[in-house]
N, C-alpha and C positions, 0 to 999 in steps of 0.2 A: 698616639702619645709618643712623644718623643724620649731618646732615650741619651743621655750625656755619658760619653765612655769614661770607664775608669784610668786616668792618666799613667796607675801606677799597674794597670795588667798590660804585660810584655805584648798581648793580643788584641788590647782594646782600640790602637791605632794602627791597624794591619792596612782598610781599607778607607784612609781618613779624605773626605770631602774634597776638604781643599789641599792638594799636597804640598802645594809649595810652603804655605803656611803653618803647614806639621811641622816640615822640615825644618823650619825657621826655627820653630820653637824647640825643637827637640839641639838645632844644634847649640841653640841658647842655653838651654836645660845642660848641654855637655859642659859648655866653657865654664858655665858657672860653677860644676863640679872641680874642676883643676884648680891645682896650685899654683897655674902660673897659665899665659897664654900658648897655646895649641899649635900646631902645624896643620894646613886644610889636609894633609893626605891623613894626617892620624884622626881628624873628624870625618872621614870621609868614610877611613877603613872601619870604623868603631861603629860609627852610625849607618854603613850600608849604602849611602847615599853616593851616586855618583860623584867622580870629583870637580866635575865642569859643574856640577850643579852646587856644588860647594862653593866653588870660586863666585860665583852668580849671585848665591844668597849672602856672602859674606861682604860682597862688593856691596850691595843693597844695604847690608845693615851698618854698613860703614859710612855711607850716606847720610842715616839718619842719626850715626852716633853708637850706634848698640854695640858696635865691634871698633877697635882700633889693627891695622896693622902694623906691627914692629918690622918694619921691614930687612935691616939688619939681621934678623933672627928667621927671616921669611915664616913668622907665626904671627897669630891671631889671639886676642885679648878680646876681654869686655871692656865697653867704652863706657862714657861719662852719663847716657840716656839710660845704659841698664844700671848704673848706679842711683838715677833719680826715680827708678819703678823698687831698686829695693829700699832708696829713702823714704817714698810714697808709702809703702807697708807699711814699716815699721812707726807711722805715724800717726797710722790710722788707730794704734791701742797699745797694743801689748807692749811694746819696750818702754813707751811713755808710763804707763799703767805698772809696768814691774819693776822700772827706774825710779819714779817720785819716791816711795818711803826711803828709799837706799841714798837719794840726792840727799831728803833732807836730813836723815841722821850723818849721814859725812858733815853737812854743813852744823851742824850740832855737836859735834866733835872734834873739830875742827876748831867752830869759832870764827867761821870763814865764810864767806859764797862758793858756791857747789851748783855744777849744773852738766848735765847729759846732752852729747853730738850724734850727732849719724853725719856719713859724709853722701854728700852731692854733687856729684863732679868733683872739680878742687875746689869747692866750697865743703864747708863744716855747717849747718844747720839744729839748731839749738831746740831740743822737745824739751826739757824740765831743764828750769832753774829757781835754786833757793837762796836766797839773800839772806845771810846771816843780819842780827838786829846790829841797829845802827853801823852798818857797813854803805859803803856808797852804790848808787847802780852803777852795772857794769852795761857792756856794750852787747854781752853774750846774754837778751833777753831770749824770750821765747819767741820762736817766729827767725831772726837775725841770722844770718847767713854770715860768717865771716873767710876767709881764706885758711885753706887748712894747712898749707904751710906753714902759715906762722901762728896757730893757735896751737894749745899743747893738745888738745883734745885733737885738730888735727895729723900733728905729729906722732900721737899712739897711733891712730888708727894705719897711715902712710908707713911707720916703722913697719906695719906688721902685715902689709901685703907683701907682692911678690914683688921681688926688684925688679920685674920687669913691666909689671905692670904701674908702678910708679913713674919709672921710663914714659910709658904710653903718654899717662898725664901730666907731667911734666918734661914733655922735648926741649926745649930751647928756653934760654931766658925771657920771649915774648909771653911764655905762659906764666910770667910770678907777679903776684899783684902788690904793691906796697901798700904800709898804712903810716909810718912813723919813722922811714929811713933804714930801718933797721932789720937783720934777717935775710934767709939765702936770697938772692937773685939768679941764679945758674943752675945750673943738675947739679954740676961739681959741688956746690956750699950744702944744697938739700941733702944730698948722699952723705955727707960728714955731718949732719944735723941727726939724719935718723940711726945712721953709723951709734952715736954719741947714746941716744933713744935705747938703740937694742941692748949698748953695752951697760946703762943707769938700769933699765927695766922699769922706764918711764921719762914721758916727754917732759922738758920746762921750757919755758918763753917768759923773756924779762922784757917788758915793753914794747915788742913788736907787735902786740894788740893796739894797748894802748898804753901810751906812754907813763911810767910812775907803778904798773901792774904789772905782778907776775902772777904765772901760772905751774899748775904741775896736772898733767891727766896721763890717763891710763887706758889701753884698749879694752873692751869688750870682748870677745872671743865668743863665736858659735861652736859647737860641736864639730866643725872641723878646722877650729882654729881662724876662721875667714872673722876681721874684725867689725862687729857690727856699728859698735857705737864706741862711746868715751864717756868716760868719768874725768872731771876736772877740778881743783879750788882755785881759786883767785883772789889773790889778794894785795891790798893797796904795800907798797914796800916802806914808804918813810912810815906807815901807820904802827908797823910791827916788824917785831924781831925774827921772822917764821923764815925757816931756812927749806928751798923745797925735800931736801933728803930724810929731812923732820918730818913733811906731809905726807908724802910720796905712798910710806907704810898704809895710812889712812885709805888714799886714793884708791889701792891696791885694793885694798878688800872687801873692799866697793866693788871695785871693776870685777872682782873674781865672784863673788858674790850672786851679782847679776847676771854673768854668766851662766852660773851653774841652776839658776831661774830659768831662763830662756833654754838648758836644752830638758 
């Protein structure tokens, strides 16, 4: 009978089968704990792991996306592949599952559309959305992948990583996708967008969705702060008088809410 080691005894992967693939994941297991992206000598010294063999696995996961390097900073981030495996999770139940009653009483208090993100790369992907009655559908169904620059649900969760790893995913102006004209195109504009974000204590987006709609969302936060998902409303503007500093409160206690659910 075979025996599956415990991930979490400091001894259980002493003599692991495949090493390189330990390595792999344990340095995965590291990045993902930081605040921000790593130096190879500080993965190297931490994890024990030679640092030629560092540079080897890093170049490898960089390949396939898992790692970004900052090269300016000569360190190493998580890339866009390890944000589609923590998308994948989080899809599979629980956030969905501990988000839907929190979606629709926002949306019941509101008076609004109300719907929960995880991010994907620089996409935003939508698990729970509630449409308020007689409101219009929006674009942000379930399933819809929008850009998370310009959604506000993207913009909480972007405010609230590390600036460098925003860096990572947004280098250059080729990576900003348009929908409507409108909204950053450059680092420069995105940084004064989320700038604006940290200083409100929540994102808004006036038709850079889609045009005539705005929005107001708010990050998620895990137990260590790392933003999992977003709370958002949206709503048509000529329909109503709703100002986002009026929602915002709403959104808020939502997003803190579900939080304190997840840890």
């Amino acid at each position: 009978m075979s025996v599956i080691p415990d991930i979490h005894d400091p001894g259980a992967a002493r003599a692991p089968q495949v090493p390189a693939a330990d390595q792999t994941l344990r340095i995965l297991s590291f990045l993902a704990r930081q605040r921000g992206p790593a130096a190879a000598h500080a993965i190297s010294d931490h994890l024990g792991i030679p640092r030629s063999s560092v540079y080897h696995l890093l170049a490898a996961m960089a390949a396939h996306g898992f790692v970004v390097h900052i090269a300016s900073e000569r360190r190493w981030g998580l890339g866009t592949a390890a944000f589609e495996l923590a998308g994948g999770y989080t899809r599979q139940q629980p956030l969905a599952r501990l988000g839907r009653p929190l979606v629709s009483g926002l949306a019941d208090r509101v008076g609004e559309s109300a719907h929960l993100a995880v991010m994907t790369g620089r996409d935003v992907l939508y698990i729970v959305e509630e449409r308020a009655p007689r409101r219009p559908a929006l674009v942000s169904e379930v399933g819809v992948r929008l850009p998370a620059h310009l959604a506000a649900t993207g913009r909480a969760m972007l405010a609230a990583l590390p600036r460098e790893q925003v860096r990572a995913l947004y280098p250059d102006a080729a990576t900003f996708a348009d929908r409507t004209g409108r909204g950053p195109r450059r680092p420069s504009e995105l940084r004064d967008v989320l700038r604006r974000t940290r200083q409100d204590g929540y994102a808004s987006e006036d038709g850079e969705v889609t045009l005539g709609f705005r929005s107001i969302g708010v990050a998620v936060l895990d137990h260590t702060g790392w933003p999992v998902a977003a709370l958002a409303v949206t709503w048509e503007a000529a329909a109503t008088a709703l100002a986002g500093a009026s929602v915002a409160p709403a959104v808020r206690s939502a997003a803190d809410e579900l939080s304190r659910r997840l840890r």
